[in-house]
C-alpha positions in Angstrom: 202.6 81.5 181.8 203.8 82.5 178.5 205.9 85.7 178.6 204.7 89.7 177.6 207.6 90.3 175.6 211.2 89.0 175.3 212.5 91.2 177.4 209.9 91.4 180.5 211.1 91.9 183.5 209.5 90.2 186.8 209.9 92.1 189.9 209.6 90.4 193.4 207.8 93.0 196.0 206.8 95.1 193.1 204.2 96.9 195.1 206.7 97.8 197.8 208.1 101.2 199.0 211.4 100.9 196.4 209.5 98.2 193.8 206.8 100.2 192.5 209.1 103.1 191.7 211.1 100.3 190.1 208.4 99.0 188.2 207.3 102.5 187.2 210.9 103.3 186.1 211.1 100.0 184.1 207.9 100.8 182.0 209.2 104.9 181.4 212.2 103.0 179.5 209.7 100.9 177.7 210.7 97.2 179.3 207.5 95.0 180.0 206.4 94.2 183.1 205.3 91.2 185.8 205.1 92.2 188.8 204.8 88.9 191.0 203.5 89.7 194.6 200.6 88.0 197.4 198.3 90.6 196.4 198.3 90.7 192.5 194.6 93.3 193.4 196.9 95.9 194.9 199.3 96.1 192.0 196.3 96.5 189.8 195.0 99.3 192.3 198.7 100.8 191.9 199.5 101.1 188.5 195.7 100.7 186.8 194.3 98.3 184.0 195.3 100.3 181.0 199.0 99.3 180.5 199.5 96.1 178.1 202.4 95.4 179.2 202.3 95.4 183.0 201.0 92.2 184.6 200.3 91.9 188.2 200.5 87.8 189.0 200.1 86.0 192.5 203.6 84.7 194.0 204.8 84.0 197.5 208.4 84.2 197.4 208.4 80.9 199.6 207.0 78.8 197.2 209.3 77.3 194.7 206.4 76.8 192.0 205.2 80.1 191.8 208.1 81.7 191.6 209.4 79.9 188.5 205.7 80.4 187.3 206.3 84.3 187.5 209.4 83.5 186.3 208.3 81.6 183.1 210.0 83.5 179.8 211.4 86.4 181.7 214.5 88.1 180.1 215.3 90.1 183.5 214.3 89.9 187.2 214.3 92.4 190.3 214.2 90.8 194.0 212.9 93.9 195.8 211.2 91.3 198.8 212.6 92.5 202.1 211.6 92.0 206.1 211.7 94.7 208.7 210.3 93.2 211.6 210.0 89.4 212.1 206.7 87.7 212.4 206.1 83.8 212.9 207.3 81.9 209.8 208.8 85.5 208.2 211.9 85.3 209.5 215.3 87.4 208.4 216.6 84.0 207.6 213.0 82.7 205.6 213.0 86.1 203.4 217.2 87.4 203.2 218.3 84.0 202.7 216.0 81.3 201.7 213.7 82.9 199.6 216.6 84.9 198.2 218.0 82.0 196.8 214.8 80.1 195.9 214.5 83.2 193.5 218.1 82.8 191.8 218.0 79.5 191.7 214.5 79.4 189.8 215.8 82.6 187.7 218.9 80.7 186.7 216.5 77.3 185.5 214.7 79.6 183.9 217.6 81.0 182.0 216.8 84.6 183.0 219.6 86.7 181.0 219.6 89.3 184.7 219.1 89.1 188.2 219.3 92.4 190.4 219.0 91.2 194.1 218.4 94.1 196.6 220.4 94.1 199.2 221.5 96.8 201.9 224.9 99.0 202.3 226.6 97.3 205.3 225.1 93.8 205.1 227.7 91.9 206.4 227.5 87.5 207.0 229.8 87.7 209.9 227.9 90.8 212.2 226.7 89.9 215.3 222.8 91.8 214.3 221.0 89.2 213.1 219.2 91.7 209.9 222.7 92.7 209.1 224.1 88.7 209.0 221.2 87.4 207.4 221.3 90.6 204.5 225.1 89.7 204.1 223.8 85.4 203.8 221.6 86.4 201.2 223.8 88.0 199.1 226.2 84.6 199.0 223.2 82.4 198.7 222.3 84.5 195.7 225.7 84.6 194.1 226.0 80.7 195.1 222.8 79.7 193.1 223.3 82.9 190.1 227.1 83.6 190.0 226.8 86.5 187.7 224.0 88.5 189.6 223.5 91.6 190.6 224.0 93.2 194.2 222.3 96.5 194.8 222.8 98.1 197.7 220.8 101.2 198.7 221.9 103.6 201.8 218.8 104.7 204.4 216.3 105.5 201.7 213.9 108.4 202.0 211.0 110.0 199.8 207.2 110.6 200.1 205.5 107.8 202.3 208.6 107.0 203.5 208.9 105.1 207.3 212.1 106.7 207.7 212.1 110.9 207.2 208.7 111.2 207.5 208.6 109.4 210.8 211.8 111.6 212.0 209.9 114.6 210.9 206.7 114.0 212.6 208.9 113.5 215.9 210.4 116.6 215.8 207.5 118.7 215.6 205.9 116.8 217.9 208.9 116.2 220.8 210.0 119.8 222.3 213.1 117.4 223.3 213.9 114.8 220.7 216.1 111.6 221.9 219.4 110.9 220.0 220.9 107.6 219.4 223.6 107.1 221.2 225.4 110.2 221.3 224.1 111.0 217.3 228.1 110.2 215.6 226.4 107.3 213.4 227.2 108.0 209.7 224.7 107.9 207.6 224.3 109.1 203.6 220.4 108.6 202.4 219.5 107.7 199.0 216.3 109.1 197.6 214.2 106.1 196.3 213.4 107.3 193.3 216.8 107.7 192.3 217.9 104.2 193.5 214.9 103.1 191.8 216.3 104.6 188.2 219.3 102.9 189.0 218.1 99.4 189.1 215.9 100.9 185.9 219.2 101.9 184.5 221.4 98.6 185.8 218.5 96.1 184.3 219.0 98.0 180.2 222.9 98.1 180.2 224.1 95.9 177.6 227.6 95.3 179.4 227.7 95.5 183.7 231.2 95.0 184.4 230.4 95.5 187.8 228.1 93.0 190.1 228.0 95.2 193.2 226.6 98.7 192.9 226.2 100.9 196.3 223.9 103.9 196.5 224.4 106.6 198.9 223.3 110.3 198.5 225.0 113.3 197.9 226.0 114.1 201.4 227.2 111.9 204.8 225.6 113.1 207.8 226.3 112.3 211.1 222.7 111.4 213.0 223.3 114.7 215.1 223.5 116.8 211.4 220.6 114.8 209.9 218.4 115.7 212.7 219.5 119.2 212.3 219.1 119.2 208.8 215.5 118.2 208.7 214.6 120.2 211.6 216.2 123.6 210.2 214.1 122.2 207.0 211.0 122.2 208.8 211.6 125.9 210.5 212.2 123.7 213.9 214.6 123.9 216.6 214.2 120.9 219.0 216.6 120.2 221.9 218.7 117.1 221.0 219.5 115.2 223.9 221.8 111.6 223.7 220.2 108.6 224.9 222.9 105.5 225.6 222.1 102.4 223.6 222.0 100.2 226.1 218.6 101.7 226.9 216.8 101.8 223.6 217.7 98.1 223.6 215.8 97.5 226.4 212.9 99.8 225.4 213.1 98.0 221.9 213.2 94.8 224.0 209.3 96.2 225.9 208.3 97.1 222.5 208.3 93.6 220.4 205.7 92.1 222.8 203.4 94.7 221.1 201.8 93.0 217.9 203.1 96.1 215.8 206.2 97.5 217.3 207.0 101.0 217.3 210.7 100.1 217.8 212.5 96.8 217.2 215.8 95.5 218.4 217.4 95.4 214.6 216.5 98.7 213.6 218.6 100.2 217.0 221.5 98.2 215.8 221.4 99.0 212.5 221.9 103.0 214.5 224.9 101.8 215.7 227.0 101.4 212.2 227.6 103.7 209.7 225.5 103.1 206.3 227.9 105.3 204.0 228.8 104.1 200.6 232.1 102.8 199.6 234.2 104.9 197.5 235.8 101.6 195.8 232.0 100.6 194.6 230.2 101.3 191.4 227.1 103.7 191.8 224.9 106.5 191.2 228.1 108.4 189.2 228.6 105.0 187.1 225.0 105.6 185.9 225.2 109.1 184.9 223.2 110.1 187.8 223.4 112.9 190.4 221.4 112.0 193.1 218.8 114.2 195.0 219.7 115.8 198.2 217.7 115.2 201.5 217.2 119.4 202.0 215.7 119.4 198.1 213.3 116.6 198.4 212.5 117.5 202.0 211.1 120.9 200.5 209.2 119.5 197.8 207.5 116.9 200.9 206.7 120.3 203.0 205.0 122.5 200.2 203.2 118.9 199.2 201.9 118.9 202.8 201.8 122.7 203.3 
């Protein structure tokens, strides 16, 4: 595949929640584009047939070929793949880890000048929740097969279309009494995606990165308690909160993965029980000269969309 341009970027899970508003930030600051994904048709549906300088290619992210084929003459890369909720072969450990390193070690034969992997604040290799360990693996298989790239790691991110403040939201108008977890003290500091995704935008065109590990959290740390608030007092709600032990969501999340599509999952109620808050000894948003968007401003913008 020959390349765009000398300095086209190829982004992994470029039609994703956080890679298309990567992708879109990328082409504002005029870097070419291949976006390598399973369904090449849907980033053609996403971003149209007009742009020269976008590609949308076929990859699978577990098949060493085509990813140095969408890798072929890139100046820059993005891994933006990530796995929510295991299914058969897509495991934590297939996606996190394996494929995570199948991409820097294709990127690095390829003698891509960048590599950006997208990771998670709190991933950790020695955690006892498996998401958490196999987040915190990935990032040393990456820096094992890539030594000089790129960690990124996003807080809780929120926006339109969001599975994360958009589902909250539609809870709390719906649930007279909404159920906390735990007793609601888990930090937490969301990121709006479109400023993580101006970021990585921002990270990819720096001539010098003296730092390889960036950490994006918003504005403000919540407890869960305050976030619910927050959104609620947002919406014009007032629900009754009332604390639910962890032990039981466990075993409800437990009930719910024998369901093809789970509404809750066991790693998602762990990742409830640590706090997701930047560190202050981390490069981020400030770094890149920008001030990121509070959850109360983009939640009003959401409600007048939908009002």
């Amino acid at each position: 595949m020959a390349a765009t341009n000398d300095r086209t970027v190829t982004v992994f899970g470029g039609t994703g929640f956080l890679g298309r508003r990567i992708v879109r930030h990328l082409r504002a600051g005029g870097i070419p584009v291949r976006i390598a994904t399973r369904h090449p048709d849907r980033g053609h549906r996403l971003f149209g047939p007009d742009d020269p300088q976008l590609q949308s290619v076929g990859a699978n992210i577990r098949d060493e070929r085509s990813v140095a084929d969408a890798l072929a003459g890139a100046y820059g890369v993005v891994n933006a793949v990530s796995l929510y909720v295991e299914h058969e072969e897509e495991t934590f450990h297939s996606v996190h880890v394996d494929a995570a390193q199948r991409v820097a070690t294709q990127a690095l034969r390829a003698d891509v000048n960048r590599l950006i992997h997208i990771s998670g604040i709190g991933a950790d290799a020695d955690s006892q929740s498996l998401y958490i360990r196999k987040r915190g693996e990935g990032e040393l298989a990456v820096r094992a097969a890539f030594v000089e790239a790129l960690i990124i790691r996003p807080a809780v991110m929120f926006g339109p279309d969001d599975a994360f403040l958009a589902t909250i939201l539609k809870l709390l108008r719906q649930l007279p009494i909404y159920p906390m977890f735990g007793r609601g003290r888990t930090r937490l500091q969301p990121a709006y995606v479109e400023d993580v995704a101006e970021a990585i935008g921002r990270t990819m065109q720096r001539v010098e990165t003296p730092s390889t590990i960036f950490e994006f959290g918003g504005p403000r740390v919540y407890s869960y308690e305050e976030f619910l608030r927050a959104v609620a007092h947002q919406a014009g709600l007032a629900p009754r909160l009332i604390p639910i032990p962890f032990a039981v969501w466990h075993a409800l999340a437990r009930a719910s993965e024998m369901f093809p599509s789970p509404l809750l999952t066991r790693n998602q109620v762990e990742l409830m029980q640590i706090d997701t808050v930047s560190s202050p000894e981390m490069s981020g948003f400030v770094e890149l000269g920008i001030s990121p968007h509070s959850v109360e401003a983009i939640l009003q913008k959401m409600l007048s969309n939908c009002g």
